[in-house]
C-alpha positions in Angstrom: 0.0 0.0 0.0 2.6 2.3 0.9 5.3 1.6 -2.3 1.7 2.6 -4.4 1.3 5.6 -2.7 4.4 6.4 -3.3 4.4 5.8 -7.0 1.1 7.7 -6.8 3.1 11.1 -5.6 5.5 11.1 -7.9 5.5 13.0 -10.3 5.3 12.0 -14.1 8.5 11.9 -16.0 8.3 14.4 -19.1 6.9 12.3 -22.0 9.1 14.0 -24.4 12.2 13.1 -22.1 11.6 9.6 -22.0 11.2 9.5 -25.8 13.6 10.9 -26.4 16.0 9.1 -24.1 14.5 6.3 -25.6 15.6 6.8 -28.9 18.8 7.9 -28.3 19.4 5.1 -26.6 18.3 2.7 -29.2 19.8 4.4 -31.8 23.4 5.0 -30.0 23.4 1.6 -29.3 22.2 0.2 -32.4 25.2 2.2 -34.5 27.6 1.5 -31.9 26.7 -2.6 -32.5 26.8 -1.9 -36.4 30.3 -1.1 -35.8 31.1 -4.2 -34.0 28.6 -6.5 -35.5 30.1 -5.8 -39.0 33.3 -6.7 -38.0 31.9 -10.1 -36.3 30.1 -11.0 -39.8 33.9 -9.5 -41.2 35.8 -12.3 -39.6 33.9 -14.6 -40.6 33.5 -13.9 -44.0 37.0 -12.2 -45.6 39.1 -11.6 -42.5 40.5 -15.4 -42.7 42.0 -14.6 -45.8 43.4 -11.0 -46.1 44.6 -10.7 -42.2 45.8 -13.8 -41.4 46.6 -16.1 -45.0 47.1 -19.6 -44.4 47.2 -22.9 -46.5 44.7 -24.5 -43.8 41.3 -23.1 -43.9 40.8 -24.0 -40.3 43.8 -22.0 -38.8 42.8 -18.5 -40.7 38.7 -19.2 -39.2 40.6 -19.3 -35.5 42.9 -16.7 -35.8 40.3 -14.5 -37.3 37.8 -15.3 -34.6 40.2 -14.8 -32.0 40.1 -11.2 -33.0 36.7 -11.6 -32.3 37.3 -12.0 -29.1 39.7 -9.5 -28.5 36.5 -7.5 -28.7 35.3 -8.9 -25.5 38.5 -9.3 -23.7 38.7 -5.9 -23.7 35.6 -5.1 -22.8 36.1 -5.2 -19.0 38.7 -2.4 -19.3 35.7 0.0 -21.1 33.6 -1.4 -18.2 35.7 -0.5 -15.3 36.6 2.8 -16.8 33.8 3.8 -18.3 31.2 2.4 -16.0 33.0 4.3 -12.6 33.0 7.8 -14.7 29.3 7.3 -15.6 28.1 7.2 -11.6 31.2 9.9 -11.0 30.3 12.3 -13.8 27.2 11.2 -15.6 25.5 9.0 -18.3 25.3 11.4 -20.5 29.3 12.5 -20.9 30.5 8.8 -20.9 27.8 7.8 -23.9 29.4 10.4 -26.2 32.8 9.3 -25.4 32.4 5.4 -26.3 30.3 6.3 -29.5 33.5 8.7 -30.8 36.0 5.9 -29.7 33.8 2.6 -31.1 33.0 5.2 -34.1 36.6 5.9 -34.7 37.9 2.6 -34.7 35.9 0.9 -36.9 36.1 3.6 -39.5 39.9 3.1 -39.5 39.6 -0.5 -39.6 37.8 0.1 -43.2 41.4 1.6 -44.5 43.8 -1.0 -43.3 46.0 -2.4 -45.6 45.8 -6.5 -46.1 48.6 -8.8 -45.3 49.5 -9.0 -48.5 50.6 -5.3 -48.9 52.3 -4.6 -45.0 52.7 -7.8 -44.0 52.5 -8.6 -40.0 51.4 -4.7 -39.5 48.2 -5.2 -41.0 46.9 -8.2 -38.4 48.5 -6.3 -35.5 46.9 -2.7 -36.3 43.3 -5.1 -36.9 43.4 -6.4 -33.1 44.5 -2.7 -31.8 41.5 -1.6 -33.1 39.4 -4.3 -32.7 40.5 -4.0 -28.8 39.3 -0.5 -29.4 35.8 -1.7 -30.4 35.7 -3.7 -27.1 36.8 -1.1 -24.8 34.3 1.5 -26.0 31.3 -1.4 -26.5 32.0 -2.2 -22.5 31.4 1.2 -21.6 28.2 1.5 -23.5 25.6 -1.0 -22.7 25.3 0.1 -19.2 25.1 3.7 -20.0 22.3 3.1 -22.7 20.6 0.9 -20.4 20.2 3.4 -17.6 19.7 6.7 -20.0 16.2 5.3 -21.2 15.3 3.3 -18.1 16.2 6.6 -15.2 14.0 8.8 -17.7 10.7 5.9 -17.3 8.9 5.0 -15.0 10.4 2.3 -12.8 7.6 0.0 -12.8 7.9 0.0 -16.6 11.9 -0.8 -16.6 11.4 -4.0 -18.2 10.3 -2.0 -21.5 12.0 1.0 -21.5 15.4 -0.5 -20.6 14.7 -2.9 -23.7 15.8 0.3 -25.8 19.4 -0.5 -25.5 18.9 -4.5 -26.1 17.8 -3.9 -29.6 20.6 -2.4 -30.2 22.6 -5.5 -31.1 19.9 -7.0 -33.4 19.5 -4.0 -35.4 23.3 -3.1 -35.6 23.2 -6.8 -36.4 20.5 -6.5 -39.0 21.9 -3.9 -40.4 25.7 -4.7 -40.5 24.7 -8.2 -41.9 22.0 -6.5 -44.6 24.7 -3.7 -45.8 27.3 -7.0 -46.4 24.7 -9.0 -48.2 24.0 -6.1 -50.7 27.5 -5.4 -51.3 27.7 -9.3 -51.8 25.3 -9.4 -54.5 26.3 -6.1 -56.1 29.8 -7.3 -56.4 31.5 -9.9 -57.5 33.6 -11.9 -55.5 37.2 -10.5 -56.6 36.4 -7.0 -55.5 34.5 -8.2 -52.5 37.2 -8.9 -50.9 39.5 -6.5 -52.5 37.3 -3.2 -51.6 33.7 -4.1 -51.4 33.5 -5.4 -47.6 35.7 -2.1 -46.3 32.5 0.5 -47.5 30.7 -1.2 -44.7 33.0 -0.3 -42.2 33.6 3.7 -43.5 29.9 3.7 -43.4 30.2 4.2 -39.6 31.7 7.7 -40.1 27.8 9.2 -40.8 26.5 7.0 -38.7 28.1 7.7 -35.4 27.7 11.6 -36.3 23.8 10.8 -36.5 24.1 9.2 -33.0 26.6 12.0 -31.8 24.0 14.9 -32.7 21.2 12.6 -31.0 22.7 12.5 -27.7 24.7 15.6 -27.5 20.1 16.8 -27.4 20.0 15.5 -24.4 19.4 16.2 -20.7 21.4 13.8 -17.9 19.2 11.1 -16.1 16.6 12.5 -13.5 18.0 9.8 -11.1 21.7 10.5 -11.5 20.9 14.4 -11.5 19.0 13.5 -8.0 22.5 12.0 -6.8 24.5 14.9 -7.5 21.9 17.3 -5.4 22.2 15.2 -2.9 25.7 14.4 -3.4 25.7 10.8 -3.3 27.7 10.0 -5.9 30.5 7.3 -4.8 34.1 7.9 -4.4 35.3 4.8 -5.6 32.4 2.9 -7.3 34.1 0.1 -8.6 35.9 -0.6 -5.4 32.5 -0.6 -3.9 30.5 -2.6 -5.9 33.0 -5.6 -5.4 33.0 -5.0 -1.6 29.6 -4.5 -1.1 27.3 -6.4 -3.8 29.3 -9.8 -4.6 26.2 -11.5 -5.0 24.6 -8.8 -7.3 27.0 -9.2 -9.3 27.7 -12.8 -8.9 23.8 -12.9 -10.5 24.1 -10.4 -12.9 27.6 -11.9 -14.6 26.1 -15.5 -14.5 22.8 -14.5 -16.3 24.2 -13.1 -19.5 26.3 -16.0 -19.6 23.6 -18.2 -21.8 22.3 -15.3 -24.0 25.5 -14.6 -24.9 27.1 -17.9 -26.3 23.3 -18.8 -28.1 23.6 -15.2 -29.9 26.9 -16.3 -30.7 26.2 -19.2 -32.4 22.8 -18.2 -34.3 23.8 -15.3 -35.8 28.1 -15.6 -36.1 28.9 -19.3 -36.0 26.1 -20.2 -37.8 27.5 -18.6 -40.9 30.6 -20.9 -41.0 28.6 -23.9 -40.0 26.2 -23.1 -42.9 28.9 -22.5 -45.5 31.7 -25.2 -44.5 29.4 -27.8 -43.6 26.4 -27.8 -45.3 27.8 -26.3 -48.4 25.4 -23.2 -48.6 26.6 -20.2 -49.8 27.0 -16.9 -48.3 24.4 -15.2 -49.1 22.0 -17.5 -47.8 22.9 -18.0 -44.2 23.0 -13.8 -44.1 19.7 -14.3 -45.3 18.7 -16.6 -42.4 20.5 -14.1 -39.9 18.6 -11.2 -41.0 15.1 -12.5 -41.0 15.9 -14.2 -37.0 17.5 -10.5 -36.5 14.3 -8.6 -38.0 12.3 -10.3 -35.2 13.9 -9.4 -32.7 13.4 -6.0 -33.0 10.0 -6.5 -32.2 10.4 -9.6 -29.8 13.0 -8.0 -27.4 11.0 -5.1 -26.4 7.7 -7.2 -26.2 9.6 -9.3 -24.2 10.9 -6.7 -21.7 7.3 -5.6 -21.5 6.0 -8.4 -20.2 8.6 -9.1 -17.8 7.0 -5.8 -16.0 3.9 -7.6 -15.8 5.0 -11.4 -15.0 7.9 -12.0 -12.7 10.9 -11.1 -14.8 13.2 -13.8 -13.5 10.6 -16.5 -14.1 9.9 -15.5 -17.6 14.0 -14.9 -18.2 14.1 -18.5 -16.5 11.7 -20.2 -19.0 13.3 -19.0 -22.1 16.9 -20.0 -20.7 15.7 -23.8 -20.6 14.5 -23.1 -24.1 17.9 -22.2 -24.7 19.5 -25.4 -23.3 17.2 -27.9 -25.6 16.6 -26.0 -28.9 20.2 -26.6 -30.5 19.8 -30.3 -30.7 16.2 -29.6 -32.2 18.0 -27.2 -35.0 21.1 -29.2 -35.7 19.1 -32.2 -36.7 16.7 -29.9 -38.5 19.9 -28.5 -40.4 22.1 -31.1 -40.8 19.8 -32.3 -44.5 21.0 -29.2 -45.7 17.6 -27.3 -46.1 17.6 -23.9 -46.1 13.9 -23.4 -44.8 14.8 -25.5 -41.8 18.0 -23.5 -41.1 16.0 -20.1 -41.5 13.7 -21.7 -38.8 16.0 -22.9 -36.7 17.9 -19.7 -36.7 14.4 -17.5 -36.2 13.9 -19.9 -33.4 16.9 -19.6 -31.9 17.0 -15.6 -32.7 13.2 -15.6 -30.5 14.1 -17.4 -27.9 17.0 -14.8 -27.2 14.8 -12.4 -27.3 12.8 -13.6 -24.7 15.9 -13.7 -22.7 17.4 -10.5 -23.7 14.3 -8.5 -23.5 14.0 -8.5 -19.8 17.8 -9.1 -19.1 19.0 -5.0 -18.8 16.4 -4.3 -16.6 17.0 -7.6 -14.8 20.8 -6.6 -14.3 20.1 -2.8 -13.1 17.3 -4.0 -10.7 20.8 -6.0 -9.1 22.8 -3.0 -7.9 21.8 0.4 -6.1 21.1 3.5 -8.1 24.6 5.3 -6.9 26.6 1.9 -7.7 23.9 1.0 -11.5 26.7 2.2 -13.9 29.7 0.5 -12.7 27.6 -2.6 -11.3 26.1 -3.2 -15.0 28.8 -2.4 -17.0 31.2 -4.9 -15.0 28.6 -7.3 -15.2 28.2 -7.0 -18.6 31.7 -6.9 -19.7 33.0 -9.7 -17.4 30.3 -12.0 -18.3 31.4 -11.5 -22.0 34.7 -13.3 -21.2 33.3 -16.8 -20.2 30.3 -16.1 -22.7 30.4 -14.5 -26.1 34.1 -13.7 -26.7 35.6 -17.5 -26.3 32.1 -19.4 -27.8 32.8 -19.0 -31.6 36.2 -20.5 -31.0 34.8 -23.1 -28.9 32.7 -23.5 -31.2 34.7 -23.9 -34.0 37.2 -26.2 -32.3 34.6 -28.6 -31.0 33.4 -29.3 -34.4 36.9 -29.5 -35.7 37.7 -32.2 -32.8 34.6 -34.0 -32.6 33.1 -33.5 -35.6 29.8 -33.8 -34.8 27.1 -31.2 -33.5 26.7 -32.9 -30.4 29.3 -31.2 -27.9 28.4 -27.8 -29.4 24.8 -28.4 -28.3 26.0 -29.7 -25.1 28.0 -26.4 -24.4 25.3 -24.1 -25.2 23.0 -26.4 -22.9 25.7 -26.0 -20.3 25.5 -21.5 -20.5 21.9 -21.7 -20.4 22.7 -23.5 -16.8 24.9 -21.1 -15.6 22.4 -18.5 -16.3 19.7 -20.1 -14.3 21.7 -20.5 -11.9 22.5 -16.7 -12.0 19.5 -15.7 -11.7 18.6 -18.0 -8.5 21.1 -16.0 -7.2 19.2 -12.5 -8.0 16.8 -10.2 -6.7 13.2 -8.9 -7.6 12.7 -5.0 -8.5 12.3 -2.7 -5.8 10.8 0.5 -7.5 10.7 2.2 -4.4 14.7 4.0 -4.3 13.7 5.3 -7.5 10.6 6.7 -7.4 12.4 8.8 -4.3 15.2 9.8 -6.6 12.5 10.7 -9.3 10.5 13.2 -6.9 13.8 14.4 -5.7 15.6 15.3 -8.9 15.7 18.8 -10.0 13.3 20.6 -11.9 14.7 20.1 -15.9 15.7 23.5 -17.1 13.7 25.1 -20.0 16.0 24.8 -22.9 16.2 21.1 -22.3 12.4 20.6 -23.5 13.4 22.6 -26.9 13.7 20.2 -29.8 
């Protein structure tokens, strides 16, 4: 009675600020994920043979995947830096940094040089700035998470916190989409020679759209409620490991299962596709973008109705989903149909989205408003070690040792384990801390409202 009287006395966030927060984060997020989802689709497409040229097809796939994961090793270092200055200085300040940086280093990626015409230079300046990527991608998703979710209402943090997980679908969707048309309008000599690099100087206009988005708008009402108060923390990070081991204990262990089944429906999935079942490229970016084009919608239906069911429950169910659907799709793809792999993959693709939907709100809900930033972003970026960044080279060496299906099944099976476990470990929402901070934050200023 008393946590609805409360929400009752609050006042209503500013529509236009939440909409706006809304679809700059989206937006930032969705370019920022172009950047790194076109060089995932990158590697495994082209980068095997003009970075890292070898007689074994095998051994230029690994080494071009483990650039891949330089991505995510690196993505702590973003978190921990980025994620303290966004509860030290603001959300707002520490979004428009990672966009320039992710921005930049993809853009410069797109004018490398090849092996073939600097030798060792050209693989070494590719991981610097693929470690770039990483750093500025772990600084991000925490940010964007809490830029459209502090402008909602929190009883609705399911949905609008969903702005910032259809970021990597669309970036997805649209990185894989730009490749495919370049694929078909050129042939495959000056594919690799030229065509695949427009994709990456694409993301010159595209981070100055997402630049001149966010530089519109206001901070959060909750961090600007903080720094009235002045309870922003001193040394965040040293606090959140101190004082919320189990938050984010739960909150590293539940992306652990999203993360290696996006990996293999919509990156692995193209080298299984083409090396084993003898499809060509265009068609398994074909099955990738329809599973991607759903999520758009699924994710933030998803997130919506984790405000109205118990968000752990519902993030639950679709994580046993997760552990049983690849043996369903390998057997459906192993005849070499490519209906049944664009089903499998849209199946696959959903059931993340169940997952995903409800999974930033689920990992902000962890930590306390004055700890959100560097809580997430850690969580985020140190879950990517054990998940995304090592399962396409798991993946790939499984099927290499085994060859069979089987154990890579059995490991994705295995993630969507340690993320139930995970989220055994976490906590439900308790709107009531924010709903304070929202009646306590300062009155916007005028010019903020002018478009």
């Amino acid at each position: 009675m008393q946590h609805t009287q409360q929400a009752m006395e609050a006042p209503p966030p500013a529509r236009s600020g939440i909409r706006r927060a809304f679809f700059a984060s989206l937006t930032g997020t969705s370019l920022e994920w172009y950047d790194f989802a076109v060089y995932s689709a990158a590697a495994a497409l082209v980068f095997g043979d003009l970075f890292f040229p070898s007689e074994d097809p095998l051994t230029g796939t690994l080494l071009a995947f483990s650039t891949y994961a330089v991505g995510y090793l690196s993505r702590p270092l973003g978190g921990f830096v980025f994620g303290r200055l966004g509860d030290v200085i603001g959300r707002k300040k520490v979004l428009i940094a990672t966009l320039i940086l992710i921005g930049a280093a993809t853009f410069l990626i797109g004018l490398l040089p090849a092996y073939g015409t600097v030798g060792i230079a050209a693989p070494i300046a590719l991981v610097v700035l693929r470690f770039a990527q990483g750093v500025g991608v772990g600084g991000e998703w925490g940010g964007a998470v809490l830029l459209s979710s502090e402008f909602g209402d929190p009883r609705r943090r399911g949905f609008y916190a969903s702005a910032a997980q259809i970021g990597p679908p669309a970036g997805n969707l649209l990185a894989n989409g730009v490749l495919a048309a370049l694929g078909a309008l050129l042939t495959e000599d000056q594919f690799l020679s030229w065509g695949w690099r427009v994709a990456f100087l694409l993301s010159g206009v595209l981070v100055g759209f997402g630049l001149w988005i966010r530089a519109k708008l206001e901070e959060t009402p909750v961090f600007k409620a903080m720094q009235a108060e002045q309870s922003r923390p001193e040394a965040p990070v040293r606090e959140v490991f101190t004082t919320q081991p189990r938050a984010l204990c739960a909150a590293i262990l539940c992306r652990v299962g999203p993360d290696v089944l996006y990996a293999m429906f919509t990156v692995f999935v193209l080298t299984y596709a083409t090396g084993e079942l003898g499809m060509s490229r265009g068609s398994a970016l074909a099955a990738v973008l329809i599973g991607s084009s759903l999520q758009l919608f699924l994710i933030p239906l998803a997130g919506a109705l984790s405000d109205r069911v118990n968000r752990r429950l519902l993030y639950g169910c679709a994580a046993v989903a997760a552990g049983v659907w690849p043996f369903v799709f390998f057997l459906m793809a192993d005849g070499g149909s490519w209906p049944l792999l664009a089903i499998g993959v849209v199946v696959g693709l959903a059931i993340h989205s169940v997952m995903y939907g409800p999974q930033a709100a689920f990992i902000a809900e962890q930590f306390s408003p004055r700890l959100r930033y560097t809580g997430s972003s850690l969580a985020y970026t140190l879950a990517g070690l054990i998940g995304g960044a090592v399962a396409p080279l798991l993946f790939t060496a499984l099927l290499s040792s085994y060859d069979s299906w089987v154990p890579l099944a059995l490991y994705i099976a295995v993630a969507a384990a340690v993320t139930i476990a995970g989220l055994s470990l976490g906590r439900d929402a308790d709107d009531a801390t924010d709903e304070e901070l929202a009646r306590a934050a300062p009155a916007p200023e005028p010019a903020a409202e002018v478009s």
